[in-house]
PQR file of N, CA, C, O and H, with PARSE charges and radii, in Angstrom:
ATOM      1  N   UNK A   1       7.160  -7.714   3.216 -0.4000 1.5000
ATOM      2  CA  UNK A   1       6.391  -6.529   2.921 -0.0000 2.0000
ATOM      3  C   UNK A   1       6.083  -5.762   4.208  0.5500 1.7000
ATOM      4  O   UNK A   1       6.059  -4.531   4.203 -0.5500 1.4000
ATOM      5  N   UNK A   2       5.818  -6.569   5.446 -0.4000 1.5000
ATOM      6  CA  UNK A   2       5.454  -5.552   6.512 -0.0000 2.0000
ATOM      7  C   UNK A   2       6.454  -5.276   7.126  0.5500 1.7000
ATOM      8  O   UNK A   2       6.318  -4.208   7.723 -0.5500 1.4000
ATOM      9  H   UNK A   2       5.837  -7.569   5.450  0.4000 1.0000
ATOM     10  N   UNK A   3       7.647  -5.855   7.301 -0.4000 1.5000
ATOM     11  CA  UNK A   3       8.701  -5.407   7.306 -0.0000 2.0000
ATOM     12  C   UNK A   3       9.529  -4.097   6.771  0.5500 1.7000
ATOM     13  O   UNK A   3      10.404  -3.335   7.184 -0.5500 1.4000
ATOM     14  H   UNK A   3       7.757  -6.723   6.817  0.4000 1.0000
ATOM     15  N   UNK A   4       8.902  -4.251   5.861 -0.4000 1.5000
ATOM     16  CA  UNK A   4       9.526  -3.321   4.742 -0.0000 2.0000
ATOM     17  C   UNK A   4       8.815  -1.739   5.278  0.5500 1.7000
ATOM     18  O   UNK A   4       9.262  -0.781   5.909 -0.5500 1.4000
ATOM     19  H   UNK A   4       8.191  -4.870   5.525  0.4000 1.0000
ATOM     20  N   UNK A   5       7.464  -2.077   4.640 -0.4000 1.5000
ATOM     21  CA  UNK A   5       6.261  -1.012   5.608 -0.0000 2.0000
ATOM     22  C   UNK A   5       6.813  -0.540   6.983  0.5500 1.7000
ATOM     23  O   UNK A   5       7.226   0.610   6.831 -0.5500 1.4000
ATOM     24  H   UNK A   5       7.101  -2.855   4.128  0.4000 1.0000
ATOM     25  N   UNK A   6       6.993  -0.972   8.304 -0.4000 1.5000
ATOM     26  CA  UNK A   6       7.937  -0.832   9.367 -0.0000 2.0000
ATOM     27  C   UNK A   6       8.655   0.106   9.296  0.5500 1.7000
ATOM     28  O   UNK A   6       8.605   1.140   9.962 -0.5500 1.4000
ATOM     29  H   UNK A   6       6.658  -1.906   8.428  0.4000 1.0000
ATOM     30  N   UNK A   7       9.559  -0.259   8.276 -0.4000 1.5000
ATOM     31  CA  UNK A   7      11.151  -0.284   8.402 -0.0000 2.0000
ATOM     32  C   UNK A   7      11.310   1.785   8.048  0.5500 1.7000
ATOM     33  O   UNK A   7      11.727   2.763   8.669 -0.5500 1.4000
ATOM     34  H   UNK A   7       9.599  -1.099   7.735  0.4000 1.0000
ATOM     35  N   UNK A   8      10.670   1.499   6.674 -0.4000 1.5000
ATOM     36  CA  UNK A   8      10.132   2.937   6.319 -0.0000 2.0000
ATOM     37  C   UNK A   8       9.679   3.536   6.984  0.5500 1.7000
ATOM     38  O   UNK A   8      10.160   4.667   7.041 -0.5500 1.4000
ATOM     39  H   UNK A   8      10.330   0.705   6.169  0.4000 1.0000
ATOM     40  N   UNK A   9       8.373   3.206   8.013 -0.4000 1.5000
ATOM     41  CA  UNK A   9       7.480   4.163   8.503 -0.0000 2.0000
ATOM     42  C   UNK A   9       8.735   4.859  10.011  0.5500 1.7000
ATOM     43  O   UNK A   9       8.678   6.018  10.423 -0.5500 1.4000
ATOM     44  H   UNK A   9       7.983   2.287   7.967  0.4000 1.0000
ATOM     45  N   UNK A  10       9.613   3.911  10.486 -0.4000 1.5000
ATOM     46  CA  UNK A  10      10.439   3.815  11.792 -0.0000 2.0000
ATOM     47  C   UNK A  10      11.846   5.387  11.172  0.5500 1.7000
ATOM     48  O   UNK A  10      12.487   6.217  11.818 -0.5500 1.4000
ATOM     49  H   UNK A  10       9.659   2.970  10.152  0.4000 1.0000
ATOM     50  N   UNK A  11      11.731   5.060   9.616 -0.4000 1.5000
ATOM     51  CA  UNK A  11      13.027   6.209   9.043 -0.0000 2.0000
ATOM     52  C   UNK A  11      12.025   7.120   9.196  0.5500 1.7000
ATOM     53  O   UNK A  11      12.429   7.951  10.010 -0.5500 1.4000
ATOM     54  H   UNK A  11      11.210   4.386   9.092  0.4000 1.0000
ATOM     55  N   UNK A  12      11.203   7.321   8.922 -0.4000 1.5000
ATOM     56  CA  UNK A  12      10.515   8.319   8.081 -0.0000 2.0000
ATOM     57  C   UNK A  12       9.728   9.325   9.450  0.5500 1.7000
ATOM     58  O   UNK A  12       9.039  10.300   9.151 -0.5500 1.4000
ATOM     59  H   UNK A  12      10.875   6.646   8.261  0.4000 1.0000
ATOM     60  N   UNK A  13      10.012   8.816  11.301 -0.4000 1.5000
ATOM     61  CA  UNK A  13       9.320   9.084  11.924 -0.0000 2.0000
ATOM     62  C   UNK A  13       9.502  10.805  12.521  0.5500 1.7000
ATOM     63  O   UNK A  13       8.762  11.501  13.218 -0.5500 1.4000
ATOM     64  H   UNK A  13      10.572   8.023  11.543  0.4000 1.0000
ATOM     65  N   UNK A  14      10.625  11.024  11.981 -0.4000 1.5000
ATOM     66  CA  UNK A  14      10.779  12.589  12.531 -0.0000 2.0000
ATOM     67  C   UNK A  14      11.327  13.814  11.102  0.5500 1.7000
ATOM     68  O   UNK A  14      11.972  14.860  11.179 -0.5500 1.4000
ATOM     69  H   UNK A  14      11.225  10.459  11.415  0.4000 1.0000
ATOM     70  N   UNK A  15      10.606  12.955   9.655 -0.4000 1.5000
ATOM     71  CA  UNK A  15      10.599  13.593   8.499 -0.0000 2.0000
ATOM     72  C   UNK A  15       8.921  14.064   7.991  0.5500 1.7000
ATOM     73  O   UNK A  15       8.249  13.080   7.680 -0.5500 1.4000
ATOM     74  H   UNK A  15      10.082  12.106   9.593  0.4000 1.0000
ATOM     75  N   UNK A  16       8.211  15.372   7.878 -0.4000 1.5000
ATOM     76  CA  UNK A  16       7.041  15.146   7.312 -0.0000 2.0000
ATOM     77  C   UNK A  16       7.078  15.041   6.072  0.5500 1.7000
ATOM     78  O   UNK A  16       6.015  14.714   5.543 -0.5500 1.4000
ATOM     79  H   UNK A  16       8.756  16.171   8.130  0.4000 1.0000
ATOM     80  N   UNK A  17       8.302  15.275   5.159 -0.4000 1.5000
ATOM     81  CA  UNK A  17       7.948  15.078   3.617 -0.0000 2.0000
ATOM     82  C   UNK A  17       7.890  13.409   3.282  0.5500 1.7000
ATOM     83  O   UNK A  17       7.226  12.871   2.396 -0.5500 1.4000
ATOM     84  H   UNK A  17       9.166  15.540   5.589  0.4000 1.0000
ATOM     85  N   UNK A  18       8.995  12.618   4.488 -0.4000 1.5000
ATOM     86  CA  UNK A  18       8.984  11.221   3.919 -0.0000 2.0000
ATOM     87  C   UNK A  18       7.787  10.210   4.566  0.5500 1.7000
ATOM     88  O   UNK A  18       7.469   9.107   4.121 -0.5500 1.4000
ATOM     89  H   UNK A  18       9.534  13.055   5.207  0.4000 1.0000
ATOM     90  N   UNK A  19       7.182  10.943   5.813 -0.4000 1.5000
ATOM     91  CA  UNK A  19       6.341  10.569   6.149 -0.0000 2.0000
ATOM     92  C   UNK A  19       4.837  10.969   5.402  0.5500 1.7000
ATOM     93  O   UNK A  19       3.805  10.476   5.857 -0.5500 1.4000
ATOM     94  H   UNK A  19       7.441  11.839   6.175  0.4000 1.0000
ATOM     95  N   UNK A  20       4.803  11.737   4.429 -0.4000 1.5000
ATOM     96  CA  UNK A  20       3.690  11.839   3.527 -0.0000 2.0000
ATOM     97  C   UNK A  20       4.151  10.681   2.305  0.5500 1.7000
ATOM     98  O   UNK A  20       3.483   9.799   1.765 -0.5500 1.4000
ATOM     99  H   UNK A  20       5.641  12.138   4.059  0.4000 1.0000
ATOM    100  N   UNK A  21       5.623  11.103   2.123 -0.4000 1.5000
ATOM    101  CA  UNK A  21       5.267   9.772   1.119 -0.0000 2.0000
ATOM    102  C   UNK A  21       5.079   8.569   1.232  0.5500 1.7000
ATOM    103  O   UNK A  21       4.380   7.989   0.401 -0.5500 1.4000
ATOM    104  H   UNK A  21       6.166  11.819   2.562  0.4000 1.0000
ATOM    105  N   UNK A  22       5.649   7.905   2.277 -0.4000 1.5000
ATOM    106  CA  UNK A  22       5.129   6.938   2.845 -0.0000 2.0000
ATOM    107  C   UNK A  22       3.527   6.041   3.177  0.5500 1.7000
ATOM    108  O   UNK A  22       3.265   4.839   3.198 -0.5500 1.4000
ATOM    109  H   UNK A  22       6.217   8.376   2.952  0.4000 1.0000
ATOM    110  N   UNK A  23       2.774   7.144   3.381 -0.4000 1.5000
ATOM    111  CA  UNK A  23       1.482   7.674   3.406 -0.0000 2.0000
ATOM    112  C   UNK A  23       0.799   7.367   1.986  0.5500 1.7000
ATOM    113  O   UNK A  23      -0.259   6.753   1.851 -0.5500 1.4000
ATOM    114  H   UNK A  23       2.987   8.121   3.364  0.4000 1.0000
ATOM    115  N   UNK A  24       1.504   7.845   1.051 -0.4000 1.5000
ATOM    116  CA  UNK A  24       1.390   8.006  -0.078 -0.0000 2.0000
ATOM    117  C   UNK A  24       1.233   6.633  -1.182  0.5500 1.7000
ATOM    118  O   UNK A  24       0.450   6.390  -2.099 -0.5500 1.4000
ATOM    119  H   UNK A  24       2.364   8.344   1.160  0.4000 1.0000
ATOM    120  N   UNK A  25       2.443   5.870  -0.558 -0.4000 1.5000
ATOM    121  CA  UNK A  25       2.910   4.690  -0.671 -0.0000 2.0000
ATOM    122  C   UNK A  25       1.645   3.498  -0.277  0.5500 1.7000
ATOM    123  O   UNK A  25       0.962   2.900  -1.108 -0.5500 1.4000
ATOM    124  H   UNK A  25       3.080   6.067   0.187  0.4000 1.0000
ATOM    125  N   UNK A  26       1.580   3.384   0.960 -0.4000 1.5000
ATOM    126  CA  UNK A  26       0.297   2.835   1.605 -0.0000 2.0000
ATOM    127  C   UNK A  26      -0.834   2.882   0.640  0.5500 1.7000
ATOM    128  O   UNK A  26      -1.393   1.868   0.224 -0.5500 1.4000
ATOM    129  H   UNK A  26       2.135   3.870   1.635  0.4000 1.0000
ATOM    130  N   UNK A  27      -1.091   3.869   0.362 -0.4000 1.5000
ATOM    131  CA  UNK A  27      -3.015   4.134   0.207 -0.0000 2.0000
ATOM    132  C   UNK A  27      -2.314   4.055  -1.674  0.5500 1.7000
ATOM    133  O   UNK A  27      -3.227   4.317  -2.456 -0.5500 1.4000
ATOM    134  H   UNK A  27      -0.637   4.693   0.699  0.4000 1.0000
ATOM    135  N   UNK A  28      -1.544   3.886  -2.085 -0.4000 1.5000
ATOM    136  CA  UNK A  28      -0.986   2.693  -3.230 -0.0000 2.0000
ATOM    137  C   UNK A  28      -1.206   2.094  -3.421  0.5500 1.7000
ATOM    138  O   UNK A  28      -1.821   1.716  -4.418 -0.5500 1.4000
ATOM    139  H   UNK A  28      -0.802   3.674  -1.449  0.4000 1.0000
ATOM    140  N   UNK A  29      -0.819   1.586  -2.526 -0.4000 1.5000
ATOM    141  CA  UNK A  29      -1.220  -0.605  -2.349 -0.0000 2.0000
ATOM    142  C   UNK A  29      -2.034  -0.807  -2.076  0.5500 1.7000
ATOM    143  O   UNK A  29      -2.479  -1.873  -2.500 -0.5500 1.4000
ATOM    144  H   UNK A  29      -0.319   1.894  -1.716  0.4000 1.0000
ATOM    145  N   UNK A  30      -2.807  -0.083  -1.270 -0.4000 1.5000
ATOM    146  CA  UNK A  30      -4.600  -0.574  -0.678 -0.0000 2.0000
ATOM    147  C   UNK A  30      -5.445  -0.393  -1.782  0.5500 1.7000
ATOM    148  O   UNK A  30      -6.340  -1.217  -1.968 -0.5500 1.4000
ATOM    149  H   UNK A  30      -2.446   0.783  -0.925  0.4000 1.0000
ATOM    150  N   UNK A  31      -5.276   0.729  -2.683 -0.4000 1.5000
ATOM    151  CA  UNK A  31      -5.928   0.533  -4.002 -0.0000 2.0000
ATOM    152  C   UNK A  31      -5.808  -0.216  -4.897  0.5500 1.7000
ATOM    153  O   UNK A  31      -6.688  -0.570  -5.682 -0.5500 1.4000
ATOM    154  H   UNK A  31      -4.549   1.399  -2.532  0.4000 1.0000
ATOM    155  N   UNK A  32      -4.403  -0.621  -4.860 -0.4000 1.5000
ATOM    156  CA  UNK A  32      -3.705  -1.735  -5.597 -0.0000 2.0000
ATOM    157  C   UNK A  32      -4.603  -3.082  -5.486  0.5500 1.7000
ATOM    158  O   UNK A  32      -5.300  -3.833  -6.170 -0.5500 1.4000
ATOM    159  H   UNK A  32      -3.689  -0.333  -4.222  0.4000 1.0000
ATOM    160  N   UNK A  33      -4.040  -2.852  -3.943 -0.4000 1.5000
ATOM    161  CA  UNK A  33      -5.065  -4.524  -3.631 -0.0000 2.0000
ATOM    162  C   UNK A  33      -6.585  -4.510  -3.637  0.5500 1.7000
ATOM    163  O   UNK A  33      -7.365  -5.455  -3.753 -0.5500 1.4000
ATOM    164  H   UNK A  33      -3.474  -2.242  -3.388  0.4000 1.0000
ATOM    165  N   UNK A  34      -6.871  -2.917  -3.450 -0.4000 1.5000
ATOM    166  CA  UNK A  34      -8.608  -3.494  -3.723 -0.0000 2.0000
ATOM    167  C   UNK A  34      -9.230  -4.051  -5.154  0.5500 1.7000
ATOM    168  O   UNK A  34     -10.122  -4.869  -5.378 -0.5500 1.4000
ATOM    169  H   UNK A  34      -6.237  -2.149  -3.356  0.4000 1.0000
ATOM    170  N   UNK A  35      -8.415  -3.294  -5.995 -0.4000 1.5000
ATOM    171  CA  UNK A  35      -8.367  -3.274  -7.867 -0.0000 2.0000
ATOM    172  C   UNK A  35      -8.136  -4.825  -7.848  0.5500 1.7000
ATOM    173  O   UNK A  35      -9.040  -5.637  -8.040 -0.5500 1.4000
ATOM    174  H   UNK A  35      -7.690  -2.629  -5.812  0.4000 1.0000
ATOM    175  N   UNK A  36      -7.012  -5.104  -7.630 -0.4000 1.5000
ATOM    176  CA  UNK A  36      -6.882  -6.960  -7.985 -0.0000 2.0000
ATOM    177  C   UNK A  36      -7.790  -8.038  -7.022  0.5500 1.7000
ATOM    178  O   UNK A  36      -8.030  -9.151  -7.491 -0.5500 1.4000
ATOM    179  H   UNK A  36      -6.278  -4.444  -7.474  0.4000 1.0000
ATOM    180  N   UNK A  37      -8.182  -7.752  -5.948 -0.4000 1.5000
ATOM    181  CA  UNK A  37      -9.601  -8.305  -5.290 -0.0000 2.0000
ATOM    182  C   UNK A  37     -10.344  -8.528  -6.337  0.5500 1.7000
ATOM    183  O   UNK A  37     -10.413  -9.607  -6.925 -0.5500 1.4000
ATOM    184  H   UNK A  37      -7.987  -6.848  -5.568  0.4000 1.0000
ATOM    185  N   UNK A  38     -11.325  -6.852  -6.809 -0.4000 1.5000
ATOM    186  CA  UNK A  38     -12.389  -6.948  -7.579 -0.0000 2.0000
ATOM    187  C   UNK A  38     -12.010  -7.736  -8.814  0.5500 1.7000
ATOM    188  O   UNK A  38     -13.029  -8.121  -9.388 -0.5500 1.4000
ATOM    189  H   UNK A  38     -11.268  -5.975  -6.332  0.4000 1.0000
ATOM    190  N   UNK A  39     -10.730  -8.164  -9.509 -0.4000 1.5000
ATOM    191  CA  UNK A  39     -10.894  -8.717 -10.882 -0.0000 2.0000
ATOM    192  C   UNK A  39     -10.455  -9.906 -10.834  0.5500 1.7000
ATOM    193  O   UNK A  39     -10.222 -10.459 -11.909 -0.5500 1.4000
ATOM    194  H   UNK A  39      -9.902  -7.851  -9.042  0.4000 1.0000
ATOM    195  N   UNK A  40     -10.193 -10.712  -9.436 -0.4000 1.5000
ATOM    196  CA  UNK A  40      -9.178 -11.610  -8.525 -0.0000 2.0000
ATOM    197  C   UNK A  40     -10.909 -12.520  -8.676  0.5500 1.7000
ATOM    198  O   UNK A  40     -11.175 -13.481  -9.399 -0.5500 1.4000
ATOM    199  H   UNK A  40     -10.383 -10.263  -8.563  0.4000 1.0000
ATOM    200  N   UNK A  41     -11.981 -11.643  -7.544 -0.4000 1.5000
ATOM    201  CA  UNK A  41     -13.197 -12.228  -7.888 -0.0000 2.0000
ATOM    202  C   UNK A  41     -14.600 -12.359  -8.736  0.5500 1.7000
ATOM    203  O   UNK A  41     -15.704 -12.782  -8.394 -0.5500 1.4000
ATOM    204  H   UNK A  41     -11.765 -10.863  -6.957  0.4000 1.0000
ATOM    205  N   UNK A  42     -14.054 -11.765 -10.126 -0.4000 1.5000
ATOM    206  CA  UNK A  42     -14.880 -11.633 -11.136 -0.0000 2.0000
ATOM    207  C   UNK A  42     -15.063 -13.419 -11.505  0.5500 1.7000
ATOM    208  O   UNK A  42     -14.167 -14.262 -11.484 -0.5500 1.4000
ATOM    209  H   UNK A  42     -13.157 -11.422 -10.404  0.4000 1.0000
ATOM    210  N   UNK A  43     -16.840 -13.661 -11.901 -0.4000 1.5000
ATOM    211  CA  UNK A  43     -17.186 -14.880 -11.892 -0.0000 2.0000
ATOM    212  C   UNK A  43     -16.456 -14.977 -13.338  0.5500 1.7000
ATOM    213  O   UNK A  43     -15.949 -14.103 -14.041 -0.5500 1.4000
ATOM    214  H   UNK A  43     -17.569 -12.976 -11.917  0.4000 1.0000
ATOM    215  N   UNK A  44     -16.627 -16.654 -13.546 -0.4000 1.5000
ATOM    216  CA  UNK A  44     -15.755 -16.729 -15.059 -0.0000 2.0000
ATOM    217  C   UNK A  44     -16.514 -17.215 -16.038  0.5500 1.7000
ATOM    218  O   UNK A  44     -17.133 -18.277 -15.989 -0.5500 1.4000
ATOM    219  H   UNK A  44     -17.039 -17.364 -12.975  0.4000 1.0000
ATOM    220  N   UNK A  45     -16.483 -16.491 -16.896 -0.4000 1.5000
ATOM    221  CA  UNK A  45     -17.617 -16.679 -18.413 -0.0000 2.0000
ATOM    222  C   UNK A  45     -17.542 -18.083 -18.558  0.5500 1.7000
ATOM    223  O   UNK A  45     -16.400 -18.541 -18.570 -0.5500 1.4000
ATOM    224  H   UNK A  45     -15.980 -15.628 -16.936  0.4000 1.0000
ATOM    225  N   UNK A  46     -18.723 -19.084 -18.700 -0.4000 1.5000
ATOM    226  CA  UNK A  46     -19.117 -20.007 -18.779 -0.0000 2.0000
ATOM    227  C   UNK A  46     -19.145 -20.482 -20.396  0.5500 1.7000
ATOM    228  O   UNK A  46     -19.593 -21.585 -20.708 -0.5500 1.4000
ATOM    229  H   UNK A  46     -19.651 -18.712 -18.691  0.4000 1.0000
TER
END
């Protein structure tokens, strides 16, 4: 995955449309991963 992240951000360094999507991409996954955190640590009905 950070590889991947890299690999993209290294193509994408003298494009601004692919470097927004890229951008775009990112703040994706960070929501992604904050969303499955919060339900990752929901306590469990007893």
């Amino acid at each position: 995955m950070i590889f991947l992240g890299a690999t993209l951000s290294r193509l994408a360094s003298d494009h601004y449309w692919l470097l927004s999507a890229v951008a775009g991409l990112d703040i994706s996954v960070a929501i992604a991963l904050l969303n499955g955190g919060k339900i990752f640590w929901r306590p469990l009905p007893l």
